[in-house]
N, C-alpha and C positions, 0 to 999 in steps of 0.2 A: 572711342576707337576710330579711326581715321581710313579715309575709304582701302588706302593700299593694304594698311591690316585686315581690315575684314574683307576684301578682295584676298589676298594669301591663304587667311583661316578657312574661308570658304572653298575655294580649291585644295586645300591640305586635305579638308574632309571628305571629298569627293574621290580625292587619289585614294587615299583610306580603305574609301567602300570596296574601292574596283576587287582586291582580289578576297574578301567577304562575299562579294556577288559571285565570281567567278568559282569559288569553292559553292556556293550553291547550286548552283547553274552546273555544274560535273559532276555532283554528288546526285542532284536530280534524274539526270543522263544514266547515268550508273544505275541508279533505282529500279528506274524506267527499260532499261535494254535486260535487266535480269527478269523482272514478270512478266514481261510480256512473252505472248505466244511464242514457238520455237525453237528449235536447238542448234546451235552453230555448227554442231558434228554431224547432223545430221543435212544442214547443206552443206557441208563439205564432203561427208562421204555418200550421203544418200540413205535412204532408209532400211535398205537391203544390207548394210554393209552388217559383217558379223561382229559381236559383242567383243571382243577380244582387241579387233583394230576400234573399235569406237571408244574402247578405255584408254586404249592405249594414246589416242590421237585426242584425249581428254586431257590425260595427265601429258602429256606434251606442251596443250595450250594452258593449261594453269589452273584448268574448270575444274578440275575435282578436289580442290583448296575450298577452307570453308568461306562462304561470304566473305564474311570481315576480315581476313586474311586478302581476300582478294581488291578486297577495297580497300586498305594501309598501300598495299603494294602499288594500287592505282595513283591514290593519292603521289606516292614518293616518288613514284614517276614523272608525274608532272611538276612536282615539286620543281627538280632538278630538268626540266624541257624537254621529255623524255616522252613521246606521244604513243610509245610503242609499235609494233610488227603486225600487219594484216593475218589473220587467222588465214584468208584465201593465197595471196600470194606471195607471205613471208616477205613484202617489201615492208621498208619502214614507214610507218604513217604521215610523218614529216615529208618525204619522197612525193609521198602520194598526193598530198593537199597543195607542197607545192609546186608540179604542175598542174592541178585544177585551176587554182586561185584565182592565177593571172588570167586564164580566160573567164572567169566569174568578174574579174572585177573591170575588165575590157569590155563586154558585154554590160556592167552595168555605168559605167562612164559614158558610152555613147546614148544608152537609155536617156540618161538624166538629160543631156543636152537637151534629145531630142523633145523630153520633155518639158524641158526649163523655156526654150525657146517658143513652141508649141501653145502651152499651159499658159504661158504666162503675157503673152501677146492677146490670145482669146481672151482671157481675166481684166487687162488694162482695156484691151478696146469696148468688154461689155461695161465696164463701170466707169470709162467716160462718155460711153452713149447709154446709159440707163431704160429702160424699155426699148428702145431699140431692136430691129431685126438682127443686128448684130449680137446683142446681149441677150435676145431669146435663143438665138442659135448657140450663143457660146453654153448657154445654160443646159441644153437637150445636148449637145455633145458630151460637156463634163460629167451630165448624169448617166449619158451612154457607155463611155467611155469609160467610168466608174462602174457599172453595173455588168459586162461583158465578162462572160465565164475566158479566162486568159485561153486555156487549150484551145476553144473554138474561135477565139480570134485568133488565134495564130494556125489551124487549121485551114482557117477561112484564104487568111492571106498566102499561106501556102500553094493554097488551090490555083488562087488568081493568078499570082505572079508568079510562084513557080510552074506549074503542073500547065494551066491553060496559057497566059503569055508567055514561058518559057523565059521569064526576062534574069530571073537569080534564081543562086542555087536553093534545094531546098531546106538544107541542112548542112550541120559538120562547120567546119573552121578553113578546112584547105577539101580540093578536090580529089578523089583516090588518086591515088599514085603518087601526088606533091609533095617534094622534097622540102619540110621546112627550114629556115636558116636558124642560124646555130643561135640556142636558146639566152640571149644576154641579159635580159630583162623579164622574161614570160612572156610577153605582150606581142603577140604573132604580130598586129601591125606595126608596133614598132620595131621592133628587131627585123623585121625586113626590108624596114626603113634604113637602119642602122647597118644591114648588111646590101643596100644599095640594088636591091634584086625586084625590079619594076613588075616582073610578071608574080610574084606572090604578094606582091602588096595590091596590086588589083584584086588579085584571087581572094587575100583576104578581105576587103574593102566587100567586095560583092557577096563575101556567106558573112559578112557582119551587118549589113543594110536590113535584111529580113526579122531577125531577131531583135535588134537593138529597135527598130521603128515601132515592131510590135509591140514591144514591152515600153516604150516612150510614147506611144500612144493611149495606150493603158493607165502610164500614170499621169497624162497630163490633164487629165480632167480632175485631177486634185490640186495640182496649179493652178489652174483657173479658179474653178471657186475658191481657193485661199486668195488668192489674187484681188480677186473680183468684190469680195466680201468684205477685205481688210481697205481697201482704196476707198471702198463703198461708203464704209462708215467713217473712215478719216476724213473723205470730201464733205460731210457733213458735219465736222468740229467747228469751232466758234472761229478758233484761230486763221481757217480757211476762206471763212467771211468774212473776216478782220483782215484779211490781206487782198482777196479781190476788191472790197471797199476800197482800198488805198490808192486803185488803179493798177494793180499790177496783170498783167494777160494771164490767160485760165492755162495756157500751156509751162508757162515759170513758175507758178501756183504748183502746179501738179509734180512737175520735175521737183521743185526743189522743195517744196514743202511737205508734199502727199505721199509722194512716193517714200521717200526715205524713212516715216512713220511704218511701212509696211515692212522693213527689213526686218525685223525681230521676229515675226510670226513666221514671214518667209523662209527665213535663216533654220528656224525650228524645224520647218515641214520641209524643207528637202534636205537636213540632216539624217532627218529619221527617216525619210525614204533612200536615202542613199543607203543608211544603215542595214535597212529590211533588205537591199535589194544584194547583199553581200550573199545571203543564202536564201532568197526569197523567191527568187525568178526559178523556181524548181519545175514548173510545168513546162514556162518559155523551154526550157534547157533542155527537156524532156522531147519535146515538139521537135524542136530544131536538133536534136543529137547533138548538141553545145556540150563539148566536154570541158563544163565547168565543175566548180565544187556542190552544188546543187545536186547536178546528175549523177554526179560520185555519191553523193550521201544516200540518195535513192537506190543505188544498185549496192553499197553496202549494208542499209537496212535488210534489202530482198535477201542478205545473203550471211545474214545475222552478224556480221563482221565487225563486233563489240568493239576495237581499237581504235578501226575507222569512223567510223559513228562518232562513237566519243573525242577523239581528234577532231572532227572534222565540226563537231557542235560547240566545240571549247575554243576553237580557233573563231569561230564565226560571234561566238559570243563574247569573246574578248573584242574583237572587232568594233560588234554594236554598242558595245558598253564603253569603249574607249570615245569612238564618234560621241553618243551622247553627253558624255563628261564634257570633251571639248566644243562641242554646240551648249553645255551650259557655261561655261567659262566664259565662253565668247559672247552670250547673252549680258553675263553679270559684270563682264569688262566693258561693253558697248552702252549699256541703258543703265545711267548710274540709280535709277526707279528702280532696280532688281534690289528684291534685300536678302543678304546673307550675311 
């Protein structure tokens, strides 16, 4: 079979899987929000409310159908892209996820930068200086960095730079009162880019610095040691010696030989943190009042809102599972060593 055929059969099968997983992964969701502890009627009405409006505002939302009746229905809903209506405020779930998103996914873009940049600067400079001050420092960072409960860093930095320097806001996406511009894309920075309106693109520039640093901070101590690890042991192949040998400078060596061997792993690990970080950053979002989809899913748990939840888990999950498809695609297209 010749590589472009089994490059296609391999990706045919992957497309395959996706909505097998995703039927799992909402079937799971579904399970899960029926046994667990309590009653959607009763945060909506409260506990006091008399048995009469509690039946009644049952059979309204569909809960007194039996299970499996309730789950065909759920299923055919999504069948046809049909996320369903909030139990709390009768908007549709679709509505709802997509205004979170764009700030979920604005908040994790500039994450990534800051820790693609970050991460991966620390990781080259410890593994071209190997014991080094520099590579013992990069190593107590990444393991810092990695080990930090996220709410109290982002508590912390709260404290500093909002509360005591006073330098950014502490929270939120725009400042009370601010007008935002007309929604073209989600993306508060860009659409106010796109609406040409200098004082909310500062405003938002300054409640996006806090959040995004934090959270890039946090992961870029996983860049580094991937980084650091992967150059580590490539500068130590035969082929690396067979080319300094030749006479060629240790800086052309590394560029063009060393480096490029790292893409694959690389490529991996910040696929699948981008991926995590679509509904991941749920503390960040929580810290900073980031009205993303994270902080949405939080407040519709607290408030049993089965629709929400379940949109909001099946949207996120498609998401991750699409990324990883195409970070393996992109694996088995790039290193013809992958076998499929």
């Amino acid at each position: 079979m010749s590589t472009k055929k089994a490059l296609f059969k391999y990706i045919l099968s992957r497309l395959t899987l996706l909505p097998i997983m995703l039927w799992i992964i909402s079937s799971l969701v579904f399970i899960l929000l029926r046994i667990a502890p309590g009653d959607p009627v009763d945060a909506i009405l409260g506990t006091r409310a008399n048995e009469f409006a509690r039946e009644s505002l049952r059979i309204k939302l569909g809960l007194d159908k039996p299970l499996i009746n309730q789950y065909i229905e759920y299923l055919n809903q999504l069948i046809h892209g049909n996320l369903g209506i909030s139990l709390n405020t009768q908007e549709p779930v679709k509505v709802i996820i997509s205004k979170a998103l764009p700030a979920s996914l604005e908040l994790a873009i500039f994450s990534i930068l800051i820790a693609s940049l970050l991460g991966y600067l620390i990781g080259f400079l410890g593994a071209v200086k190997p014991e080094s001050k520099i590579d013992f420092s990069g190593r107590i960072f990444g393991i810092g960095t990695y080990a930090l409960p996220p709410f109290w860093a982002a508590m912390l930095i709260q404290i500093i730079f909002a509360v005591f320097l006073g330098w950014l806001p502490i929270g939120g996406r725009l400042p009370p009162g601010a007008i935002p511009p007309p929604p073209i894309t989600g993306f508060l920075l860009l659409d106010s880019i796109l609406d040409k309106n200098v004082e909310i693109i500062f405003n938002s520039i300054q409640h996006l610095i806090l959040p995004s640093v934090t959270l890039g901070i946090l992961l870029s101590g996983i860049f580094s040691r991937a980084l650091r690890l992967n150059l580590e042991e490539i500068l130590k192949k035969d082929y690396i010696e067979a080319a300094k040998s030749r006479g060629i400078n240790n800086s052309r060596v590394l560029v063009k030989h060393a480096l490029p061997n790292t893409l694959l792993p690389i490529l991996t690990i910040t696929g699948l943190t981008v991926s995590s970080l679509v509904g991941g950053a749920l503390l960040i979002e929580i810290t900073f009042s980031w009205p993303g989809i994270a902080l949405g899913l939080q407040e519709a748990i607290n408030q049993r809102d089965y629709p929400v939840v379940q949109g909001i888990v099946v949207v996120i999950s498609s998401l991750v599972v699409m990324i990883s498809v195409c970070i393996d695609i992109a694996i088995a297209y790039i290193d013809p060593r992958v076998s499929y």
